[in-house]
DRENPA-3360 file (N, C-alpha, C; in nm, 2 decimals, always signed):
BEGIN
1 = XXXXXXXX = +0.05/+1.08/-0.85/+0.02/+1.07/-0.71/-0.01/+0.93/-0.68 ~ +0.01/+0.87/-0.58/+0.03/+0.73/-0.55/-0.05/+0.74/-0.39 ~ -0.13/+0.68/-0.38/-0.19/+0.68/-0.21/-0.20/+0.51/-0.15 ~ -0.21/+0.53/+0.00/-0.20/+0.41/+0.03/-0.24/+0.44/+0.15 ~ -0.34/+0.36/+0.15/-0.51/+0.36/+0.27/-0.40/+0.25/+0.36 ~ -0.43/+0.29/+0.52/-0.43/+0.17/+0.62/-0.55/+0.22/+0.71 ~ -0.55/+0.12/+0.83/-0.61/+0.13/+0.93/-0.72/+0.10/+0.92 ~ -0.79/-0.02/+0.85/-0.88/-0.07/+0.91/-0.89/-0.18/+0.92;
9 = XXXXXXXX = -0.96/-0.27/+0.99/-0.96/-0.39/+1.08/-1.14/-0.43/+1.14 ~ -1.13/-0.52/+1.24/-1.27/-0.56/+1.30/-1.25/-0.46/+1.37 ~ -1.41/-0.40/+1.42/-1.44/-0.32/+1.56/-1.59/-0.33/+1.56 ~ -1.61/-0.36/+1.71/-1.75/-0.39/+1.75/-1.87/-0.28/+1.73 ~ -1.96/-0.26/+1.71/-2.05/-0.13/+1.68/-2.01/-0.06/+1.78 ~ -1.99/+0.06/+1.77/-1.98/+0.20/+1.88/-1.85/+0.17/+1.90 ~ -1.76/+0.16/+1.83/-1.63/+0.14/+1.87/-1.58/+0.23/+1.71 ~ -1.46/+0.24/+1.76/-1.41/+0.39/+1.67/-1.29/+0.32/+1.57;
17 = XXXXXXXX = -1.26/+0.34/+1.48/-1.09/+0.35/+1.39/-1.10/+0.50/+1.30 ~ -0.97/+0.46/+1.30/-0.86/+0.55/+1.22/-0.81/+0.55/+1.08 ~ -0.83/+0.54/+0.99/-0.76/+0.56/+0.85/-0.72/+0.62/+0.80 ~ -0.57/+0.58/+0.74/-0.49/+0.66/+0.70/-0.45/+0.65/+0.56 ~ -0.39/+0.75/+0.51/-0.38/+0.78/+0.37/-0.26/+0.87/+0.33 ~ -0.18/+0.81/+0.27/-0.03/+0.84/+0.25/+0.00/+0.88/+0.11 ~ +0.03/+1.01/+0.10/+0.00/+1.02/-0.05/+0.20/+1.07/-0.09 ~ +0.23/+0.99/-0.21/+0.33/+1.04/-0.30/+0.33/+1.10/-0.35;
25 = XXXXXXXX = +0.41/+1.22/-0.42/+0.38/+1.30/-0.48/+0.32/+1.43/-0.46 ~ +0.31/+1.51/-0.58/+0.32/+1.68/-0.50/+0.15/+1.67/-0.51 ~ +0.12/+1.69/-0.37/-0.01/+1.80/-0.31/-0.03/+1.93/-0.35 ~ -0.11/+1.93/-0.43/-0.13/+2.11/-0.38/-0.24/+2.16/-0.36 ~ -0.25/+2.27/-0.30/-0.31/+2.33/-0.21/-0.48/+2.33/-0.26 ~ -0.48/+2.31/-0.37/-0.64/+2.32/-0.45/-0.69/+2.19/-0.48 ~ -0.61/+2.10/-0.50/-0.60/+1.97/-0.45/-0.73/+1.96/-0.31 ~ -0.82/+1.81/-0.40/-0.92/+1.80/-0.29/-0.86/+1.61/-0.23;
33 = XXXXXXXX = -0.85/+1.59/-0.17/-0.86/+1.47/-0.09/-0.96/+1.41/-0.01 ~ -1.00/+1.27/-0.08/-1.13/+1.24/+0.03/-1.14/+1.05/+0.03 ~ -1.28/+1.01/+0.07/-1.26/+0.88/+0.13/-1.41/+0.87/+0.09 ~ -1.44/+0.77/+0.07/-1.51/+0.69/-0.01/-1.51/+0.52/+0.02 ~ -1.64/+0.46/-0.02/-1.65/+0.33/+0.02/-1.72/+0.26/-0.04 ~ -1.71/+0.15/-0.07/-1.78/+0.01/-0.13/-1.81/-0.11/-0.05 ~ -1.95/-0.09/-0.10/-1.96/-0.31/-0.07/-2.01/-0.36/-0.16 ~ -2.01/-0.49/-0.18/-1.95/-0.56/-0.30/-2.13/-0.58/-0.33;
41 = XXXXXXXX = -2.15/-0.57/-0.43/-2.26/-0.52/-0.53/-2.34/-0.39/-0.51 ~ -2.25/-0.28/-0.42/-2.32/-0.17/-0.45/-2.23/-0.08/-0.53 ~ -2.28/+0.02/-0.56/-2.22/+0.11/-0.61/-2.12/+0.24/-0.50 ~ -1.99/+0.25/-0.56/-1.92/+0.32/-0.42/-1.97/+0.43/-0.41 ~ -1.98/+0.48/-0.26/-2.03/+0.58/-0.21/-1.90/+0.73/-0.13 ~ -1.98/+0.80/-0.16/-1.84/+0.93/-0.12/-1.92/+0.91/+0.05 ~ -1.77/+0.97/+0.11/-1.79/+0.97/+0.24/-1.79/+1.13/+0.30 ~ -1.66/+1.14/+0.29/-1.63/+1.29/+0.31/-1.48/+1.31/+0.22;
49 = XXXXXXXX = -1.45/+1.47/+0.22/-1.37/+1.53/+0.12/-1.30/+1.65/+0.21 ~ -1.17/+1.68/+0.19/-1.12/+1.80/+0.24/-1.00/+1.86/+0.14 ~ -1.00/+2.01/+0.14/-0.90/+2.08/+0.07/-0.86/+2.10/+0.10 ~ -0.70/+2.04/-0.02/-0.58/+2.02/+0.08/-0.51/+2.18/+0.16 ~ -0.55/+2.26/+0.07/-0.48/+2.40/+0.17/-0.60/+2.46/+0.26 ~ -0.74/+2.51/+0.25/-0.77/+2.58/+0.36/-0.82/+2.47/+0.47 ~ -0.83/+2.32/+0.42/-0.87/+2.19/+0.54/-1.06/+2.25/+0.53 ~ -1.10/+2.32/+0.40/-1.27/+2.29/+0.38/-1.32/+2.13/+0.38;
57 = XXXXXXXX = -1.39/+2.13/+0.45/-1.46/+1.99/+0.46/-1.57/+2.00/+0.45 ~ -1.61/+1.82/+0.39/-1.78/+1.79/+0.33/-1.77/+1.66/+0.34 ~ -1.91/+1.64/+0.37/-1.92/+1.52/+0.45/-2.08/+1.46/+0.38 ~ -2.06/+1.35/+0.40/-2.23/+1.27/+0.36/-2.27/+1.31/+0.51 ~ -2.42/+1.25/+0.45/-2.47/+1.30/+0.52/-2.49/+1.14/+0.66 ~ -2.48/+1.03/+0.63/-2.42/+0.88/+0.71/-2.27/+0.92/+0.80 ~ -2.21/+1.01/+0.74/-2.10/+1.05/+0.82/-2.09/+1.19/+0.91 ~ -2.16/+1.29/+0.89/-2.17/+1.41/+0.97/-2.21/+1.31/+1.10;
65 = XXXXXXXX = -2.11/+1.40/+1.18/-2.15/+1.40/+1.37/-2.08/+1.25/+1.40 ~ -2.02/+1.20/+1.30/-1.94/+1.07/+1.35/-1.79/+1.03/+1.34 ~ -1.78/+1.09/+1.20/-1.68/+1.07/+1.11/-1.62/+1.22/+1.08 ~ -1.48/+1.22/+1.08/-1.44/+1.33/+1.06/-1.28/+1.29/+0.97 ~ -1.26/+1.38/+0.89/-1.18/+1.42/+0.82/-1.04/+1.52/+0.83 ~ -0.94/+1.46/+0.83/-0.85/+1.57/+0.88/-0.72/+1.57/+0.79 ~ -0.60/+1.64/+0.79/-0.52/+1.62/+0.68/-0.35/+1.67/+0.81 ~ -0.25/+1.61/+0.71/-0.11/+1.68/+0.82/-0.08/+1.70/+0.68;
73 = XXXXXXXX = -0.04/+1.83/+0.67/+0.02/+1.89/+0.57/+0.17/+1.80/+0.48 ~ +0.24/+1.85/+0.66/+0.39/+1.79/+0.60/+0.43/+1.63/+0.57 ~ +0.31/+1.57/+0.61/+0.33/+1.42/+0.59/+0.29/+1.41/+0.48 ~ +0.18/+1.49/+0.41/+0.09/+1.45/+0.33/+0.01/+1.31/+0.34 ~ -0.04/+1.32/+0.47/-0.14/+1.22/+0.49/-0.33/+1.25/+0.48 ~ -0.42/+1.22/+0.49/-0.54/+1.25/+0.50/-0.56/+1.15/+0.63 ~ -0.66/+1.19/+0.69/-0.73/+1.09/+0.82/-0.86/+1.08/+0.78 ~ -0.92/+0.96/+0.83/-1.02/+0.96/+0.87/-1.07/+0.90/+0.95;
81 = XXXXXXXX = -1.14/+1.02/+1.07/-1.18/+0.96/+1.24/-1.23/+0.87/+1.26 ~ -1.31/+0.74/+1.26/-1.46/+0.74/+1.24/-1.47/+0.69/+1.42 ~ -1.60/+0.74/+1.45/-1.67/+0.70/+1.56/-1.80/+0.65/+1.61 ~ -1.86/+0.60/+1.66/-1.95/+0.52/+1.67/-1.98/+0.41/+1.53 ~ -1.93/+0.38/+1.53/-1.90/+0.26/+1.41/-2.03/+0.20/+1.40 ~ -2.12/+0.15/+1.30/-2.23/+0.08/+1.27/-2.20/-0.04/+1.22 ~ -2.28/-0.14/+1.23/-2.29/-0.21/+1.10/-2.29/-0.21/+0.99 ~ -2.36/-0.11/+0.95/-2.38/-0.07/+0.79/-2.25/+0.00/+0.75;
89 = XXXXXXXX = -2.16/+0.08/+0.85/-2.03/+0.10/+0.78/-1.95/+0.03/+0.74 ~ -1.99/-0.12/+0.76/-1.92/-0.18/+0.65/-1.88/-0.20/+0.52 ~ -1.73/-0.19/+0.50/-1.70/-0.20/+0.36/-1.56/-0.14/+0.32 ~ -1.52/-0.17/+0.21/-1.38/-0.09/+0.12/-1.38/+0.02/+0.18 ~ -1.31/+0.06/+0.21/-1.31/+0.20/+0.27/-1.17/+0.26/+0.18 ~ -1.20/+0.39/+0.06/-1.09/+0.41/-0.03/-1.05/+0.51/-0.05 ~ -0.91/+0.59/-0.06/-0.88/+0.72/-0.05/-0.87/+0.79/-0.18 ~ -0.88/+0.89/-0.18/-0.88/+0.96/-0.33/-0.85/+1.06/-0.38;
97 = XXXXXXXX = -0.83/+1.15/-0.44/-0.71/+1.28/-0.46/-0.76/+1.30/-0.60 ~ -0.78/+1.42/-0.61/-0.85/+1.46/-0.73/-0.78/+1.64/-0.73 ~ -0.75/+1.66/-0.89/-0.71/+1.77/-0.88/-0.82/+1.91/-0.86 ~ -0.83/+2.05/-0.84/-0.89/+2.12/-0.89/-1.00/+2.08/-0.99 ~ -1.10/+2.11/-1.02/-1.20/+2.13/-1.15/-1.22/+1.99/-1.24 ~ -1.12/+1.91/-1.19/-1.14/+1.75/-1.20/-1.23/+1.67/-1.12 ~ -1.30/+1.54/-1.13/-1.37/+1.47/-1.04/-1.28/+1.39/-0.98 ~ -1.33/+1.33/-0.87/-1.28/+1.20/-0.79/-1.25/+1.13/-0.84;
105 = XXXXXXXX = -1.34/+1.07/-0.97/-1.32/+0.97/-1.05/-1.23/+0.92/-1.14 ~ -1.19/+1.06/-1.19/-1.11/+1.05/-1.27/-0.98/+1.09/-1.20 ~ -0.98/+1.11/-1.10/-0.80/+1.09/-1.05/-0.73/+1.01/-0.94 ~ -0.69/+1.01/-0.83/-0.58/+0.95/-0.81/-0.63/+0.82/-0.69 ~ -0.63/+0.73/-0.71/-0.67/+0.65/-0.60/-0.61/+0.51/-0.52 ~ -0.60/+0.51/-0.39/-0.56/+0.39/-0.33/-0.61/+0.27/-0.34 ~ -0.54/+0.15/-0.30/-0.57/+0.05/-0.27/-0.74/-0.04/-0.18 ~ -0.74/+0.09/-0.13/-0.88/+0.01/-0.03/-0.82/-0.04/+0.11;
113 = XXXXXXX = -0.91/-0.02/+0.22/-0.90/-0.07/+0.31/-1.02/-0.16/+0.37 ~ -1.02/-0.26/+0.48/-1.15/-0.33/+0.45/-1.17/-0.29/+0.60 ~ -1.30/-0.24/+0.64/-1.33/-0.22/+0.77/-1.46/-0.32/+0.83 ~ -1.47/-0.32/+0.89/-1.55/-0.44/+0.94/-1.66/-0.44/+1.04 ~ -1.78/-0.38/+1.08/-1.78/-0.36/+1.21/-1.93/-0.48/+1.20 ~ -1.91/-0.51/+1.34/-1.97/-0.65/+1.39/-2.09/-0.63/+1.51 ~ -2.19/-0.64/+1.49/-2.27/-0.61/+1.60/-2.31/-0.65/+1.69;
% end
């Protein structure tokens, strides 16, 4: 599986983006997909997570009530909403695909996106 994060850019605090996540390769339905983030001397943090067939979602708890998570089956894409944008959400913002009973860590991951937000 091969993924490839876009959509992120500068946005002013309380201002919203979109990221997207384009995955190659066979999905399946037990298959978890999620998004995750880094800044540069911390340690990456999970953001939120969705299963790819019933669309179960889990979320930190920096992202409940802001940030939402969503998937399009036939594209095999994952989203991620985000809204009211912080400062502190700054950082790599990175997609990830992990099979069943496997961790995040050890499976499938994109490039990174860099999101920016400015206050």
């Amino acid at each position: 599986v091969q993924l490839q994060a876009s959509g992120g850019g500068l946005v002013q605090a309380g201002g919203s983006l979109r990221l997207s996540c384009a995955a190659s390769g066979r999905i399946f339905s037990t298959d978890y997909m999620g998004w995750f983030r880094q800044v540069p001397g911390k340690e990456r943090e999970f953001v939120a997570s969705i299963e790819w067939g019933p669309g179960t979602t889990i979320y930190a708890d920096s992202a409940k009530g802001r940030f939402t998570i969503s998937k399009h089956n036939a594209k095999n894409t994952v989203y991620l909403q985000m809204n009211g944008l912080k400062p502190e959400d700054t950082a790599v913002y990175y997609c990830a695909a992990r099979r069943i009973g496997a961790s995040f860590e050890s499976g499938y991951w994109g490039q990174g996106t860099q999101v920016t937000v400015s206050s």
